[in-house]
N, C-alpha and C positions, 0 to 999 in steps of 0.2 A: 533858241538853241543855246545850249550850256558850250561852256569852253571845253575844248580836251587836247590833246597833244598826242602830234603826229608824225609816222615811223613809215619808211620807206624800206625794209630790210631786201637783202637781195639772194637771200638765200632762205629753205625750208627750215635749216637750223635755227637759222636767226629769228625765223620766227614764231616759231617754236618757244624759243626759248621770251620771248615777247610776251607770248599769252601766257605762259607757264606763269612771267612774274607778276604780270597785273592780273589772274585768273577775276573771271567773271567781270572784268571792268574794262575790257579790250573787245573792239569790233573790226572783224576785216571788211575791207575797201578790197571788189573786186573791179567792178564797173561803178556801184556808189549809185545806179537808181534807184535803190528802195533802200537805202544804207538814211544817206544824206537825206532825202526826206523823212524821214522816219526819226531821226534827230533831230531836226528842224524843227517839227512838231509834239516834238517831248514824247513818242510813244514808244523810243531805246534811248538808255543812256551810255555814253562810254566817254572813261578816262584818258582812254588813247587807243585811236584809228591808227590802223596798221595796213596800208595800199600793198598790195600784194601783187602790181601789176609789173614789177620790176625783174622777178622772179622768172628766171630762166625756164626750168620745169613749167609751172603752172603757167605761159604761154606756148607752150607745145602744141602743134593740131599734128595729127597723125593717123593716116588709112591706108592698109592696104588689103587685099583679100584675104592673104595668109595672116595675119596679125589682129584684123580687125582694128577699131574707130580707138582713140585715144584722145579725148579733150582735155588740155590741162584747166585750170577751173577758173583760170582769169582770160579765158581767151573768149573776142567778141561774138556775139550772134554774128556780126556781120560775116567774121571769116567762116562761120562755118557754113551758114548760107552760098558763099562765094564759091565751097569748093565742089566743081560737078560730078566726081567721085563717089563723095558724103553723097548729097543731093539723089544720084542715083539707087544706093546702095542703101541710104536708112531714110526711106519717106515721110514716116509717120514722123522720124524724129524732126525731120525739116518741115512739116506742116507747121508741129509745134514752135519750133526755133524762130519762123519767119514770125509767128505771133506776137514775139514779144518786142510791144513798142514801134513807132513809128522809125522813121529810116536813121534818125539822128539818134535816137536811144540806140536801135542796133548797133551801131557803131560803137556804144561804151557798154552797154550792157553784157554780162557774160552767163553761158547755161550753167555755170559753175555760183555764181550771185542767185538766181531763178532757182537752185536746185537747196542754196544753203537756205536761204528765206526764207523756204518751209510752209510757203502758204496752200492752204486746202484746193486754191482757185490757180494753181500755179499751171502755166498752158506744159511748160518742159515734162514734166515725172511724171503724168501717166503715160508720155510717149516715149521715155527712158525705161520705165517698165514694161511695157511691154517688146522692146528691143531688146530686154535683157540686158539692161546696163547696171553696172558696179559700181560702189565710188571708193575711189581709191582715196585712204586719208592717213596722216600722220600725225605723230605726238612724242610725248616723252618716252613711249614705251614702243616706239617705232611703227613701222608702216602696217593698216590691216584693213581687210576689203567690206566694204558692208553693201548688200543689195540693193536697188535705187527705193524697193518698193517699202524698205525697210528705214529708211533713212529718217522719212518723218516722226513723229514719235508723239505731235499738235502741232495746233493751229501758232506758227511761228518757229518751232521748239524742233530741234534734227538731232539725231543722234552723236553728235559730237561730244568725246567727253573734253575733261580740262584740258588746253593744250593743246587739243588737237586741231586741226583745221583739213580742209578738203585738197587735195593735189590735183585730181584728174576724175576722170568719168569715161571707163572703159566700156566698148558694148563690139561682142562677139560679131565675126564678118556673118551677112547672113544665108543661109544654105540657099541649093536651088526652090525654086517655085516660094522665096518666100514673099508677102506682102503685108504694109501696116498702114494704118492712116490716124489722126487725131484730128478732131473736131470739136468744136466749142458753138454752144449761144451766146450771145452776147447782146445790150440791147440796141446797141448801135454799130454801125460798122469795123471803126477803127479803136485801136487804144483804151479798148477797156478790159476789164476783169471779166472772167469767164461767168455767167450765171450757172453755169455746169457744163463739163469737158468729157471728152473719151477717146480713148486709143484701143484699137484694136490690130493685133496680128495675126498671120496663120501661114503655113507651111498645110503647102499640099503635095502630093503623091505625084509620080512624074506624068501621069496622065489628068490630073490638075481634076479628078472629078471625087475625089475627097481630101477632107480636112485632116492632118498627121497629128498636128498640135495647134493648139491657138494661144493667144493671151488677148485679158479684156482688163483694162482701169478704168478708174471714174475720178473725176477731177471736181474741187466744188460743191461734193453730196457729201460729206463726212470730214469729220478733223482734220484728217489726212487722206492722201491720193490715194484710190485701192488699188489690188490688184483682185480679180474676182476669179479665185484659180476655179470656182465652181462654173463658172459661164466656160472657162478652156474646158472644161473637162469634158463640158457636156457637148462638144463640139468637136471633139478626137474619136476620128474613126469615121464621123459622119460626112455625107455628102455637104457640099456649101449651098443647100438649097435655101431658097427663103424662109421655109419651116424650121429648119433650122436652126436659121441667124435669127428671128426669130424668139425660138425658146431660148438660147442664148442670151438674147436682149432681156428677156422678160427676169432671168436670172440676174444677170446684173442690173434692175431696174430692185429688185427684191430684197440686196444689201445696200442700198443706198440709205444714208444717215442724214438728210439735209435738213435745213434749217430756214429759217423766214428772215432774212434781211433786207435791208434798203434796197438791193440788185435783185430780189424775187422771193418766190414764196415756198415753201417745204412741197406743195404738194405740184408746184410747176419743176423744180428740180428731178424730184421723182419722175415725172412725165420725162423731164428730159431726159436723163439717164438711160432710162429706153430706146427713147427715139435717138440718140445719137450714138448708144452703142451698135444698135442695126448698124446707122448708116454707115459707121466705122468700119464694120466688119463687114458689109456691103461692099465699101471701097477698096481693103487689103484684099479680099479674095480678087476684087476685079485685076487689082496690081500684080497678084499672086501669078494667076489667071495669063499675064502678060510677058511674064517672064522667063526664062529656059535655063 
């Protein structure tokens, strides 16, 4: 690991004004699991680490019905897990949340680090997409919202421009009858990377026997996390029958971009993308299904 020099600022300006000076040679420190490793191994450089956990705002958690979810972006999995509010109210996104890392990384780990990181295998952003989550981010040129689905941009690489950095991660309270789930493969039980991910949502009709709107991501199949607005679309209006979910799945199995690494092979990702966006949207309609 190379040397660099390290900055605890305690406010958004301050840090702002941090990356502003060292542009392109400054790294935020939110929780530091995929930060500090990553330096360690020479695969990021940076002149100076800026821990952003001191930071008033970006330790925010906030829910209510009327307001909806507000994560600030240095705040742990663990607290968001912990709250049974969240827990009820955005499942899919706590399917994902509990994924990452065992009980001691949730603890330091934050969906705001998982969300900047940008990676294609990330368990958080296809279940932040399809919740309809926002990120709320700041810079020199002030505060401005970008889609979660929009966020990545590559493998690593987020839409941030100079300067800016990530505050929060907002996602609308959600209507009656809604339901989401995310699921991942993996080759072993605990603590690994996704071989391919899916979130699936849907909002159904007060008599829970069709679908209003849905949303479908893929996590792991392409550069970046999708969002498969053509799988929702094809799923608005219709009953949640198996036929369905379904041709839905088969949709999003269709834009799938994967590739053959050490974790799997292009044409088992493919397979997956199918199979776990059924089951996804299998499980949201069940949740959907269950709620008034």
């Amino acid at each position: 690991m190379q040397p660099f020099a390290y900055a605890a600022p305690t406010s958004i300006v301050e840090t702002v004004s941090l990356l502003t000076q060292h542009s392109g040679q400054a790294r935020l420190l939110a929780g530091g699991t995929d930060l500090l490793v990553q330096l360690k191994e020479n695969r990021r450089q940076a002149a100076l680490v800026i821990d952003i956990k001191r930071i008033p705002e970006l330790n925010a958690l906030s829910y209510s019905p009327e307001a909806g979810l507000r994560i600030g972006a240095a705040v742990s999995c663990h607290r968001i897990c912990a709250e049974p509010a969240i827990r009820q109210a955005y499942p899919g996104l706590i399917d994902a949340v509990s994924l990452i890392g065992g009980a001691q990384i949730q603890s330091r780990a934050s969906l705001g680090g998982n969300l900047g990181n940008a990676s294609p295998a990330a368990d958080s952003i296809p279940a932040l997409i399809v919740h309809h989550a926002v990120c709320e981010v700041e810079g020199p040129a002030g505060r401005r919202d970008i889609p979660a689905e929009a966020f990545c941009v590559g493998p690593g690489r987020n839409a941030l421009q100079a300067g800016e950095l990530l505050v929060a991660i907002r996602a609308p309270s959600p209507p009656p009858r809604f339901g989401a789930a995310y699921l991942r493969f993996i080759p072993r039980n605990e603590m690994d990377i996704a071989v391919a991910g899916a979130g699936a949502s849907v909002i159904l009709n007060e008599a829970g026997d069709t679908i209003v709107s849905a949303r479908v991501a893929l996590g792991a199949v392409a550069p970046t996390p999708l969002l498969v607005e053509a799988a929702g679309a094809a799923l608005a209006g219709q009953p949640p029958t198996a036929e369905v979910i379904e041709q839905a799945a088969r949709i999003a199995q269709s834009v799938a971009q994967p590739i053959t690494d050490m974790r799997g092979t292009a044409s088992q990702r493919r397979h997956l993308a199918w199979v776990l966006s059924r089951r996804a949207l299998e499980q949201a309609v069940a949740r959907a299904q269950a709620t008034r």
